[in-house]
N, C-alpha and C positions, 0 to 999 in steps of 0.2 A: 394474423388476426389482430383487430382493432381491441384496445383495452382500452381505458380512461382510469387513471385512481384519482379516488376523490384526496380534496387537499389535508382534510381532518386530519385521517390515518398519518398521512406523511408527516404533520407538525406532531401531532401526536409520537410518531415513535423516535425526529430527533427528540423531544422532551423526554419520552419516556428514557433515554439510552443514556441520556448526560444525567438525567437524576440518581439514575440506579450506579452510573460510571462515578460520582461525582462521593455518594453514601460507600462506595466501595473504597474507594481512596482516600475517603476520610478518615472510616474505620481501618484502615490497611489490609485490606485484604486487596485477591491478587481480582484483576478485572476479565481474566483470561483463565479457563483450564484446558488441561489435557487428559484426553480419553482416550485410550489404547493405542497411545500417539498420535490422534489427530488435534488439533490445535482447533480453540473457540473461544476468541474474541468477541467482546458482546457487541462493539460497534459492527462487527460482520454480521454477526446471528439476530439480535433482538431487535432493529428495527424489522429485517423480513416477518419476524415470528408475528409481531405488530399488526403492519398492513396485510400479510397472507389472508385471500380469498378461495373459497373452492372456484368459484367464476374465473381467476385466474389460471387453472390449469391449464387450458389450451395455448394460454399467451407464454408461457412458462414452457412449456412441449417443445415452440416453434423454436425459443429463446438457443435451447441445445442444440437442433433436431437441424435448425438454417441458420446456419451462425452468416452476419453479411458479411462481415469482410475475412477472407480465405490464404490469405498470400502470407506468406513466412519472411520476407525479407526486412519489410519495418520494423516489425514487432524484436527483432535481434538487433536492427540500428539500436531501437532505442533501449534497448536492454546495455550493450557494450559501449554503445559511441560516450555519453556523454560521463562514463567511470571512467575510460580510457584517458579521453579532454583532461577530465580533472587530475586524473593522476599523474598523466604525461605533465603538464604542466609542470606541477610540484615538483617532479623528478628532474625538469631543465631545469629549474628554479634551485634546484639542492635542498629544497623545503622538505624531503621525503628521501628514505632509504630502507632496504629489507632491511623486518624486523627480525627477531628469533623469538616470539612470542612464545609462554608455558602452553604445552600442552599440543605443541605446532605438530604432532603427527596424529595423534589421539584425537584433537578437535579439528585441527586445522584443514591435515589432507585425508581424515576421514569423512569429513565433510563434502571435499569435493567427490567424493564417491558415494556417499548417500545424496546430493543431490535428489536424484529422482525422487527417493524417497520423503525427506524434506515438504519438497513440493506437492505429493501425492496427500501428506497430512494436511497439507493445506487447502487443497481444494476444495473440501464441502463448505468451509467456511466463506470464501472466496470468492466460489458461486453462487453462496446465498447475498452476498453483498453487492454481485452483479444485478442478480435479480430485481433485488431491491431501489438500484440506482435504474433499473430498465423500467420496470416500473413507477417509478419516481417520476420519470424523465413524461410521460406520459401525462401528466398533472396541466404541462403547460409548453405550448411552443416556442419557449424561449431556454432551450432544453440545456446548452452548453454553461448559463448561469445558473438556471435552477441545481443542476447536479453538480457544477462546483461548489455550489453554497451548500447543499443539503450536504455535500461529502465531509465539506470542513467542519459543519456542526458538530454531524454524526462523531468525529472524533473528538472536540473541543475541551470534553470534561479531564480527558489526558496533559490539556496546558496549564491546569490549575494548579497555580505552584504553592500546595499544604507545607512542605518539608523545607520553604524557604521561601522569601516575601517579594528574592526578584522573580521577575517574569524571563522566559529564558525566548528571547526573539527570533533565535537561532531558527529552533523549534515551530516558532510559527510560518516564519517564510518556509519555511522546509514544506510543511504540512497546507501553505496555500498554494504552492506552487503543484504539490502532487495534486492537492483537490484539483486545481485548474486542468491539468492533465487529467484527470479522470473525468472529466465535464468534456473534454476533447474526445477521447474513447470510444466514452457514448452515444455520443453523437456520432460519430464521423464514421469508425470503426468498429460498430457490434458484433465484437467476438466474444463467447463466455469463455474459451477455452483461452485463447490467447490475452485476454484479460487476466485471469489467473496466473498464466505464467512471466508475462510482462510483469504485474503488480508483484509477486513473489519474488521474483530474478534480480529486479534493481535492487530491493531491499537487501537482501541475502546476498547481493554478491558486493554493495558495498560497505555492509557489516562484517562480510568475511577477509575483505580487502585491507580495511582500516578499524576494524574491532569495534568494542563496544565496551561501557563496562554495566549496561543495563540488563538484569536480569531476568524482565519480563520480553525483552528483542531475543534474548536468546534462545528462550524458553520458545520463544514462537517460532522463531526462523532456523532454531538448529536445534541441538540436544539439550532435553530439560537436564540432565545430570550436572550442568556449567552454570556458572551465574554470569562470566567475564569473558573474555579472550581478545586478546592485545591486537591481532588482526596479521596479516602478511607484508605489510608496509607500516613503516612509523613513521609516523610523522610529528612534524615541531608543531609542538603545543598551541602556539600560538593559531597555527591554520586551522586546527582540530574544530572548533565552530563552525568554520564558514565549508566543510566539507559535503554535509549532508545538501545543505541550501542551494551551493553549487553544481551541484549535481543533481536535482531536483528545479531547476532552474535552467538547466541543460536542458533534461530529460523534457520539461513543458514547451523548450522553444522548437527542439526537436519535431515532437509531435504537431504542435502547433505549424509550422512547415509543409510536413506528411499531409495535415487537415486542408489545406489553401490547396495543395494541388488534388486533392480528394475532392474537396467541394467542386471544382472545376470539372470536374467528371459527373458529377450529379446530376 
C-alpha cells in the first residue's frame, strides 16, 4: 500500500524528542524505562506516538505481514564480521587480551543465555522505531539521506555533553556511521524483524565483548540489576574510544556493499 507522511509530523517529532530528551538530561532523570522488562527509549517510542495515524494502519499491517528482504545470511555478516575484524585485529596487535571481569558468570555468561530474552524486551521498542523510519522514509525520494539524517537527529539530544564541556567525537562518528547504516536498511533491506535483531545484536554483542561502564546501555541491552561490566576482552585504554567507531564504520561499509549488489538486482 502507498502512504505519504507529511513533513510537519516528521520535523515535529525529531523536535519534539530532543526537547523532552534534552529537559530530561538536564534534570537527570533517566530518558529510558523499563516495564516488566521490556525496555522504552524515547527516541524508539515518541517520535512514532508523534506522527501515528489511524490512516496508517494498513501501511503498518503490510510493514510485519511482507517484510522485503527474507534471506538470513547478511543480516549475520553484519552482525559478527565487523566485531570479529575489530577484535581480531587488536588481538594480532597485542592491544587486547581475556579479561576476568566482576560478575563474569552472574552477568556475563548469563547473558549469553538470556540472549533471546534480552532481544524479545527489545522488540516492541524497535519496531516502533522501524515503523517510524518506514514511514519517514516516505516523505521524500531521497530516502537513504532523508533516514540517515532523521536517525542521527532522533538520537542527538544523547551527545549534549551537561556533565562535562568536551564534546566526546567518539560518540558522534559512532552514532553517524550507525545512522548511515540505517538509512541503508531502509532502503535496500525492509525487514522489521531482522532490523530488530541486526540493530539489537551489534549493540549487545559489542557491549558484551568489550563492556561498558554506562548504566543507561546496560539497563537497555542487559539486566537492569548492573549499572557496569568490564566485558569478555580487555583491552588497552588507549583503543577503548576508537572501538565503538570502528566497528560501526565496519558494520556501514559492510552493508553499504550488501546495498550496490542489492541495487543491481532492482
Amino acid at each position: 500500500m502507498q502512504y505519504k507522511l507529511k513533513l510537519f509530523p516528521l520535523l515535529l517529532a525529531v523536535i519534539a524528542v530532543n526537547a523532552v530528551g534534552i529537559l530530561l538530561r538536564y534534570f537527570k532523570l533517566d530518558t529510558y524505562v523499563v516495564l516488566i522488562g521490556f525496555r522504552f527509549h524515547i527516541s524508539f517510542i515518541l517520535p512514532l506516538l508523534i506522527v501515528f495515524r489511524e490512516d496508517q494502519l494498513a501501511f503498518i499491517k503490510q510493514i510485519f505481514v511482507d517484510p522485503y528482504h527474507k534471506r538470513t545470511v547478511l543480516p549475520i555478516m553484519w552482525i559478527l564480521f565487523p566485531l570479529i575484524i575489530v577484535a581480531g585485529i587488536l588481538y594480532y596487535l597485542h592491544k587486547v587480551e581475556v579479561g576476568d571481569p566482576e560478575y563474569f558468570y552472574e552477568f556475563g555468561l548469563s547473558s549469553v543465555v538470556d540472549y533471546p530474552v534480552y532481544l524479545l524486551w527489545n522488540f516492541p521498542q524497535l519496531f516502533c522505531f522501524f515503523i517510524f523510519l518506514a514511514l519517514a522514509a516516505t516523505v521524500s525520494e531521497k530516502k537513504f539521506l532523508l533516514i540517515s539524517f532523521i536517525s542521527f537527529l532522533t538520537f542527538c539530544f544523547e551527545l549534549v555533553p551537561f556533565s562535562t564541556r568536551n564534546i566526546n567525537y567518539f560518540n558522534i562518528i559512532s552514532l553517524l556511521f550507525f545512522s548511515l547504516s540505517l538509512g541503508l536498511l531502509i532502503k535496500y533491506f525492509q525487514n522489521i524483524y531482522w532490523f530488530a535483531i541486526v540493530v539489537f545484536s551489534i549493540l549487545w554483542l559489542h557491549f558484551l565483548v568489550f563492556g561498558s561502564g554506562s548504566e543507561e546501555i546496560i539497563h537497555l541491552l542487559f539486566a537492569s540489576q548492573y549499572s557496569s561490566w568490564g566485558g569478555f576482552l580487555e583491552t588497552q585504554k588507549f583503543f577503548v574510544p576508537y572501538l565503538l567507531p570502528a566497528q560501526s564504520a565496519l558494520t556501514f561499509i559492510l552493508i553499504l556493499i550488501s546495498s550496490f549488489f542489492r541495487r543491481k538486482k532492482i
